[in-house]
N, C-alpha and C positions, 0 to 999 in steps of 0.2 A: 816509088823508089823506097828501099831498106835504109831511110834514113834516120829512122826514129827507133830506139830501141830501151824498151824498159828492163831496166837493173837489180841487182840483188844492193849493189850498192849502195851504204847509208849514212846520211851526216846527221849531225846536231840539225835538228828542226826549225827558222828561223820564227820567231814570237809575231805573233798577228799584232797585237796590242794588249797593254792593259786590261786589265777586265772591267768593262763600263760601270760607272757609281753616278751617284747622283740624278740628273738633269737627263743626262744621258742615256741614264738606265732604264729610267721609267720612257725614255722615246723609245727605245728599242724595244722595250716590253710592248707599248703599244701597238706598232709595226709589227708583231709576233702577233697580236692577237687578231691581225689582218690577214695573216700569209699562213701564220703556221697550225691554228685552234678554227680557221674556217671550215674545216673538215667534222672535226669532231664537235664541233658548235652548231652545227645543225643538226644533227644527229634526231635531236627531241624530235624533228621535222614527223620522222619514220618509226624510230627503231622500238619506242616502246606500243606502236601500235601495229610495228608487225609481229612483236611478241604473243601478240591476241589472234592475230588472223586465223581466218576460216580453217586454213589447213591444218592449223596445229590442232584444232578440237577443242580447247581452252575455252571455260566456261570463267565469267565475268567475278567469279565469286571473289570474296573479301581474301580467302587463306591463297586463292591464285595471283590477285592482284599484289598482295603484302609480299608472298614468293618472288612475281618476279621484278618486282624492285629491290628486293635483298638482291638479288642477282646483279640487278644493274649497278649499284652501291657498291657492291663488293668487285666488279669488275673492274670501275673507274679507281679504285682501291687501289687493289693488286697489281694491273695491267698496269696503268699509267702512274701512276703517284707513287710507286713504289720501284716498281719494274724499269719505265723506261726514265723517266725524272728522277731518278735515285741513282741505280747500277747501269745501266745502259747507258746514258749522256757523260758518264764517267768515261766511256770505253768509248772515248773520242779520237781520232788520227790525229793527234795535234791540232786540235779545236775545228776540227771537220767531222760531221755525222753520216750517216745512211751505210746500209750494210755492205756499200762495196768500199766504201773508207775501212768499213771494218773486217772486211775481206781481208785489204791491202795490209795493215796493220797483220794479220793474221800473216799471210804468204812473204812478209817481210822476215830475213835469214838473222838480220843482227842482234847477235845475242838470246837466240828464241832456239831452243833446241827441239824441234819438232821433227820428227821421220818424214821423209820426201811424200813417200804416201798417205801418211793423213794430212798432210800441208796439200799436196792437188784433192784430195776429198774435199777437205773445208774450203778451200778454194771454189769448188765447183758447186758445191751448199751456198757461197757464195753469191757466184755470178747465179744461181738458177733467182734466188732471192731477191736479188736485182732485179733479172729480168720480169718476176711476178710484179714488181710495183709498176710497171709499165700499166700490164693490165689493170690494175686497181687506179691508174692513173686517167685510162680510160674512164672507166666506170666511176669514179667522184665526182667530176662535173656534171655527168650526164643525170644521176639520180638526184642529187644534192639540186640542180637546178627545176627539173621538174617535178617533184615532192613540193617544192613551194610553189611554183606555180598554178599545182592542182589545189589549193588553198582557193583561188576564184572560183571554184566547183563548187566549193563550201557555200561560198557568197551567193553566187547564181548559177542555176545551169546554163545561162547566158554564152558564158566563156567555153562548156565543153571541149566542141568543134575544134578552141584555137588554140587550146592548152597546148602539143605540141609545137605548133610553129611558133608562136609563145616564143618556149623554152629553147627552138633553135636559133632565133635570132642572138636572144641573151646571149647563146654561147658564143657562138660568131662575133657577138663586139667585146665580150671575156675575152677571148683568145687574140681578138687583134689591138689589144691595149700594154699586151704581153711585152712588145721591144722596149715600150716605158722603163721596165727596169719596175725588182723586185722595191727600190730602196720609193722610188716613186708610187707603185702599186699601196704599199704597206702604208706610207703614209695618205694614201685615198680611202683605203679598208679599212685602218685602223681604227678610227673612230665609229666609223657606221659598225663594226662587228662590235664596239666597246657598247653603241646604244642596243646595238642585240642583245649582247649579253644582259645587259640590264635590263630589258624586257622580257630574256625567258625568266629571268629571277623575279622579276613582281609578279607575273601571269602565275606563276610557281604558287609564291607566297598567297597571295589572294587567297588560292583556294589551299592550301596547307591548314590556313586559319580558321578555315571552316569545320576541316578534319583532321584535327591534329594528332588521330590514333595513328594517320599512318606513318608516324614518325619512326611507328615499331619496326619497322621494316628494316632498320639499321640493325636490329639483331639477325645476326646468320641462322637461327633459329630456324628464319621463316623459309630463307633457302633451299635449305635441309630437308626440309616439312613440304615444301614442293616437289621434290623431285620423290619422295616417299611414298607422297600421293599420286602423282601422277606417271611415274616410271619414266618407262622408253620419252612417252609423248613430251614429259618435261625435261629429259634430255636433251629431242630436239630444238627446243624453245631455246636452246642454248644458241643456236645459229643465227636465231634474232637479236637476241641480246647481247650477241660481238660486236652487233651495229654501233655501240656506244664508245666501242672504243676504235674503231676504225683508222682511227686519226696519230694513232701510237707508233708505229714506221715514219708514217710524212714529218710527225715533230721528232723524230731524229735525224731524218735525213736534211730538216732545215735548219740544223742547227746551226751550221756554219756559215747563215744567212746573221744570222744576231747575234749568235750566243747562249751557255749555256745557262748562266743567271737570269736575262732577261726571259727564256721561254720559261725558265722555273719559276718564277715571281708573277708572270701573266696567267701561267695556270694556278696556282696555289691562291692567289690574290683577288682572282676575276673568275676563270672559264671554271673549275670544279665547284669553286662557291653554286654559280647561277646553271650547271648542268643539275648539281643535285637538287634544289629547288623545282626547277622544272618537270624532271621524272615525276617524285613525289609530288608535285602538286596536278600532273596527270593521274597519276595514281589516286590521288582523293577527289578529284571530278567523277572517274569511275567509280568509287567506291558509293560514291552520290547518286551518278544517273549512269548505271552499265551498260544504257545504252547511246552512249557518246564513245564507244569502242572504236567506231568506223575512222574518226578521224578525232583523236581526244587533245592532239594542239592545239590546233585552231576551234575546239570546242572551249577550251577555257576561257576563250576571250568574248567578252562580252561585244551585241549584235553590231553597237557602233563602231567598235573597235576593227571590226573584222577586214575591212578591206586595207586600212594604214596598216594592220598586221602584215597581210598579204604580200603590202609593200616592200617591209621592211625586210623580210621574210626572206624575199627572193633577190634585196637586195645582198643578204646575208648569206643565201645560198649561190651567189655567185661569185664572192670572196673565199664559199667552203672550198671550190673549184683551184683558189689557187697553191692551197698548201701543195697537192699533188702535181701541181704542172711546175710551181718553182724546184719540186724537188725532182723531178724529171730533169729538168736544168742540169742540177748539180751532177747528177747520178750519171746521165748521159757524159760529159764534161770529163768525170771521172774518168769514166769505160775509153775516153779514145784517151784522155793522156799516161791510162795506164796500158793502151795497146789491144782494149780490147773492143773495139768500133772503130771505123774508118774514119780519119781525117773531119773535121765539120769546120764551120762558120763559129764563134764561139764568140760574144761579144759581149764583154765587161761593161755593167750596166751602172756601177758607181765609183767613185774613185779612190771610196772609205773602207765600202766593204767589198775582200775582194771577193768573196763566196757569188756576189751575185753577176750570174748571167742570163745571156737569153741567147737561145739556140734555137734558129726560125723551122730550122726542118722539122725538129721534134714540135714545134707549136704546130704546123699546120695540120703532122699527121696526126698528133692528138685533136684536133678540133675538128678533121674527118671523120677520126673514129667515137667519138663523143656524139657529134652527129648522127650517123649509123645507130648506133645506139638508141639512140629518143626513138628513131623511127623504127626501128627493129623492135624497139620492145614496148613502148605508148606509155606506159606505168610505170611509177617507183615502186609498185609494189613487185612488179615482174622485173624488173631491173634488182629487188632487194633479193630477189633468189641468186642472182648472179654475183650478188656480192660479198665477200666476206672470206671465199674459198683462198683468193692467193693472197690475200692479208694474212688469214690464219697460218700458213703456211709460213711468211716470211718471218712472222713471229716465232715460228721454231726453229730456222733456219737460225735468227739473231739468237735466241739464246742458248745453242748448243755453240755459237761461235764466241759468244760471252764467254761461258766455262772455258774455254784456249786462252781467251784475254788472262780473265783470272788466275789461270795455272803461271800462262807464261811473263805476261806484261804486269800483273799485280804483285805474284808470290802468292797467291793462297797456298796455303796446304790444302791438301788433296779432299780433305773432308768437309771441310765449311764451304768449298769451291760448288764439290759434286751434292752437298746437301742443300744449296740455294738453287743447283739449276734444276735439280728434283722438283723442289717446290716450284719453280715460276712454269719447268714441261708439264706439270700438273694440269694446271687451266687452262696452260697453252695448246699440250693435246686436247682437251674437253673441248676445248670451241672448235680446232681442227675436225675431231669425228664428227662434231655435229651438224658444220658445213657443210661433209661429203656427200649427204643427203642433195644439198644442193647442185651440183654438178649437172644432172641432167635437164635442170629448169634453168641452167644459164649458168650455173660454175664453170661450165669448159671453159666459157669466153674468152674469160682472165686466164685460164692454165693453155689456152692454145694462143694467144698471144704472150706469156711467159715462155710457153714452149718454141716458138719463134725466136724470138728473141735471142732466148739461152744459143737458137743455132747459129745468128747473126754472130752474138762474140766470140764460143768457142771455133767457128769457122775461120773469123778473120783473124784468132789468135794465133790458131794451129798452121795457118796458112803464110801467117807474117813470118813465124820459123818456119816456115817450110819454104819459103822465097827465099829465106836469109842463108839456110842452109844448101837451096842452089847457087845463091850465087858465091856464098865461098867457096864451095866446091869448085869454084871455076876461074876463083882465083886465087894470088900466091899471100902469107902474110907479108905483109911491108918489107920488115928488115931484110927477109928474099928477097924480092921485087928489088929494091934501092940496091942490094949486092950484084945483080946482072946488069945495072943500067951501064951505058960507056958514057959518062960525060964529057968527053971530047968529042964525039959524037953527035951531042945533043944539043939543038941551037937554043939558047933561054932569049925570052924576050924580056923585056919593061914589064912590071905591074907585077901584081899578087893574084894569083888564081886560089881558091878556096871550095874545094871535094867533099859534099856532104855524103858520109857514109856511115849503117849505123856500128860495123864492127871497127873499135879503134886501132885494133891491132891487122885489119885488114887492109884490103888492096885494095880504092875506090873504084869500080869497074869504069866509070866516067873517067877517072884517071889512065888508065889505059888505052881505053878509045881514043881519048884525045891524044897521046902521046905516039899510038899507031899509026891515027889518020892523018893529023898537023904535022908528026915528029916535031913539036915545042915542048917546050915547058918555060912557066913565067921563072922570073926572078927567085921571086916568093912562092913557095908552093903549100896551102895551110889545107892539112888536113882534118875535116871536123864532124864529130858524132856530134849528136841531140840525145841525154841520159833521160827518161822520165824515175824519180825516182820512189820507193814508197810511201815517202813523206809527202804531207800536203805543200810545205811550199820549203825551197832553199836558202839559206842566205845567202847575201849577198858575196862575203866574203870567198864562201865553196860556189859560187855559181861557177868559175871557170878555172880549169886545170891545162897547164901549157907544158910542154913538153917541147925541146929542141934537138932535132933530128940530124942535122948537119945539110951540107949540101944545098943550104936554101929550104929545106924542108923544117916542117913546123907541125904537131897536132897538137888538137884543141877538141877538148870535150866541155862543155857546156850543159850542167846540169840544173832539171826543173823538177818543181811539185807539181804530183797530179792535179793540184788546182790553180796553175801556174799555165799562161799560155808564152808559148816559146816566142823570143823574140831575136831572132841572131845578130839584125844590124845592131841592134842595141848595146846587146851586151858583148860581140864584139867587139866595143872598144875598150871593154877591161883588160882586153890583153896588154894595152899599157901598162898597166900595174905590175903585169909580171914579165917588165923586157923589150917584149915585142909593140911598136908603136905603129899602128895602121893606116893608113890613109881611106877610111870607111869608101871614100865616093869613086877610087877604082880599083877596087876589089871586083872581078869576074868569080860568078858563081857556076859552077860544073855541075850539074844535077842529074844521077842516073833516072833515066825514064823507061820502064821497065812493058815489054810487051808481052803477056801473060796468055799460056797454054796450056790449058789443060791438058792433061793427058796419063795413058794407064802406068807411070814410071810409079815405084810404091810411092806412098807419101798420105795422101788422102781419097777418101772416095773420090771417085770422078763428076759425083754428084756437088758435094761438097767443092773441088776446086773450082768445077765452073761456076757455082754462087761465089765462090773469092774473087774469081776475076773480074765478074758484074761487078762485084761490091770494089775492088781498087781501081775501074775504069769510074764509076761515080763519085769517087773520095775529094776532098779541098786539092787542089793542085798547092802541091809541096812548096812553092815559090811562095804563096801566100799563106798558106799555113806558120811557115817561117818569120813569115814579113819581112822575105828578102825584096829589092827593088825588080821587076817583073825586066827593066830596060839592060840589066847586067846579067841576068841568066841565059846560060846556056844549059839545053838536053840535050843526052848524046845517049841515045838511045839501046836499047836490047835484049835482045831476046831471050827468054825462061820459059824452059820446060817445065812445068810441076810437076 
């Protein structure tokens, strides 16, 4: 049914809370450094030894090694510490992150003077952006878990054989620990990712102290002096060393999990301190013994250490797993209350914070295709050609949608705007080209499940107007309608009947039927849209709008933030406040139930409508979507041509 329909319309924002201090702040940080730095805190796992591998040609030497940790240095730099913990976590929806907040923020009318057509461009830069973190969502548990598990290989060839089943089972009890709730996960990770971090930081130091020239490497010198030497080839080193920052989309999209103080204090305080110790002190093991290349993590630790490593490792690499599936959470969550995914199950996981949920469709299909994965591709080193293509990508997506923030929601002038996003598409394309390389060893993955995806929401977007604009066409507005009825005519019973429709100026087609089939009408007759609006949540005050129509007739719009699940018995009874006094418990609910056809009338391909129709015969049934009572609904059913 067309009973949900997302708005241009926009209120004052209502305030989540204070911004945490104290006590507080530092639990929140912690619980960030479980959920949201798990991604980019394993990273050491891989990334600076696939900087070495075989395919690049990269010889072990001092001027390669010092290159590319200037690289990696300069990345965590720019990308994260500057980029998205500086400018980016500013360009918050009202204290909600990830790019389709900042989508919504973008294609929001109020006050934003943007051309119709570049607002559906950035829009569609958008959702494509979106849809790439799916893919990368896949691909983080899968690599992040077996990268550490292949650490037993180190130990003994013993484990070979069982490295990937291994790794599937971990995933499997990852993913089924998921309905816990983000607030419960975080404080189980929190601290085991806090003892990581402080062991890639000694393993780091240790051997820093042995070598402490290669501290040089903090000068861009050495950078520079890489790519000089080595051209094309150390161009594409650059694909490797994106590995490091991987993590820079997921810690925006969880912000709305903690906050944007606490993720900024856990990185500045803990994760970049013990990432940059780590690189460099891989870097000075090789500089030592260049042939500890093959695996130079788990080579810094001395022989007893090795298998508590291993432990600790994978226990860490299955925390990396969760920054990208809680942010799958949110992002999903997003997409149907801004209209663009069907209907789901959506279930508020605390009762502090309300960012977190857990959405079981999206856990299982992640933790089938995570699975798929291990199997599909046995290695992290063959899993790391796959990765990095739609990260890179959503990072240009974000910061060409930044420069619109800027223009329109900050005020820059046009020069300081278009001179910052210059600098950050800089490195941003550099790591993009050097990706594209990877595409045929496993980049499609993520860009054909992105590219899925994208057809998933623009489908069921295109398709929700395009139901909505059948079925007006097939009906009259209201103020017609109420002008032909004869009310002497028409027998009214007892009670309050209540027509969920999403245009409020239209005619509930439910309302019609009934009025054909019955010839009734209740007492009370309340007609009510559901608004999603661009903002993350409403307040209290504007949640509901009433409207007195005469006749017994009443409408009611009832507005929500995309990170707001609708609740109508509830907030039904604020229509108290404005007049109208309900008797919640016999209220009849009228719910149009729409039977869908595709067919060659213009509208959409005919390709395209019958994937709409599968996808709104699948959707939450409206009743509970609602959290209306399942015992007071009635459907009155009908049929739509598309």
């Amino acid at each position: 049914m067309a009973e949900s329909e997302h708005t241009g319309v926009q209120f004052e924002p209502v305030l989540r809370h204070a911004p945490p201090h104290g006590k507080h702040l530092y639990y929140l940080a912690l619980g960030a450094l479980g959920v949201v730095y798990g991604d980019i805190g394993t990273s050491p796992l891989y990334a600076f030894r696939e900087s070495f591998h075989a395919a690049h040609g990269l010889q072990t030497s001092t001027d390669n090694i010092l290159g590319v940790l200037s690289l990696i240095f300069w990345s965590l730099i720019l990308v994260i510490s500057i980029k998205y913990t500086i400018f980016v976590m500013r360009a918050d929806n009202h204290g909600e992150g990830g790019i389709l907040a900042l989508t919504a923020l973008i294609g929001a009318r109020r006050r934003v003077m943007i051309p119709g057509t570049m607002r559906w461009t950035l829009v569609m830069f958008g959702l494509f952006g979106t849809a790439l973190l799916y893919g990368d969502g896949v691909i983080t548990p899968a690599i992040s878990v077996l990268s550490a598990v292949e650490g037993l290989g180190v130990a003994t060839h013993l484990f070979d054989p069982y490295i990937v089943p291994i790794t599937i089972v971990i995933l499997v009890a990852l993913f089924m620990i998921q309905s816990r709730g983000t607030d419960r996960v975080g404080r189980m990770f929190g601290p085991v990712t806090l003892v990581w971090f402080i062991v890639l930081a000694v393993l780091g130091l240790s051997w820093i102290v042995r070598q402490p020239g290669v501290l040089a490497a903090i000068n861009p010198y050495y950078a520079v002096e890489f790519f000089a030497t080595n051209g094309w080839r150390g161009y594409l080193v650059l694909g490797s060393v994106f590995l490091v920052v991987t993590g820079g989309e997921a810690l925006y999209a969880d912000m709305g999990h903690f906050g944007r103080a606490p993720i900024r204090l856990a990185w500045y305080a803990v994760v970049l301190p013990a990432l940059l110790l780590n690189y460099f002190g891989q870097g000075a093991l090789l500089l030592q013994h260049p042939e500890a290349v093959e695996n130079p993590f788990y080579q810094m630790a001395p022989g007893w250490a090795l298998i508590p490593l291993v432990i600790i490792a994978t226990a860490a690499t299955v925390i990396a797993s969760q920054a990208l599936i809680t942010g799958a959470f949110s992002l999903t969550m997003q997409a149907v209350q801004l209209g663009y995914l069907p209907r789901l199950p959506i279930i508020h996981t605390s009762a502090e914070e309300i960012g977190q949920v857990y959405i079981a469709a999206v856990n299982w299909l992640l933790m089938i295709a995570c699975v798929a994965l291990v199997i599909a591709f046995g290695s992290s080193s063959n899993l790391a050609a796959a990765y990095g293509m739609a990260v890179t990508t959503t990072m240009v997506i974000t910061t060409i949608l930044l420069f619109r923030v800027q223009r329109t929601r900050w005020k820059w002038p046009l020069w300081p705007a278009l001179g910052l996003t210059v600098f950050f598409l800089t490195f941003d394309l550099a790591f993009w080209g050097a990706n594209l390389v990877k595409i045929p060893a496993g980049g499609w993955f993520p860009l054909l499940v992105g590219a899925a995806i994208m057809t998933l929401m623009t489908t069921w977007r295109q398709g929700r107007n395009l139901l909505a604009q059948r079925l007006r066409s097939d009906t009259r507005r209201f103020v017609d309608f109420v002008q032909h009825l004869d009310f002497s005519q028409i027998v009214r019973v007892p009670g309050t009947a209540c027509f969920l429709y999403s245009d409020p100026d239209g005619t509930p087609p439910a309302l019609v039927k009934n009025l054909r089939h019955n010839k009734v009408l209740h007492e009370r007759v309340i007609l009510l849209s559901v608004m999603t609006l661009e903002v993350p949540r409403v307040p209290r005050e504007h949640r509901i709008t009433l409207t007195k129509i005469g006749n017994g007739f009443y409408r009611i719009v009832l507005h929500y933030g995309f990170m707001e699940t609708s609740n109508v018995m509830r907030d039904l009874a604020l229509a108290a406040e404005h007049g109208l006094k309900l008797d919640l418990h016999e209220i009849s609910f009228f719910l149009g139930s729409e039977r869908l056809l595709a067919t060659a009338r213009p509208g959409m391909a005919i390709w395209r409508e019958k994937l709409f129709v599968v996808m709104s015969r699948n959707a939450t049934n409206a009743a509970s979507f609602f959290s209306l009572p399942p015992d007071r609904v009635v459907e009155l059913g009908t049929l739509v041509e598309l």
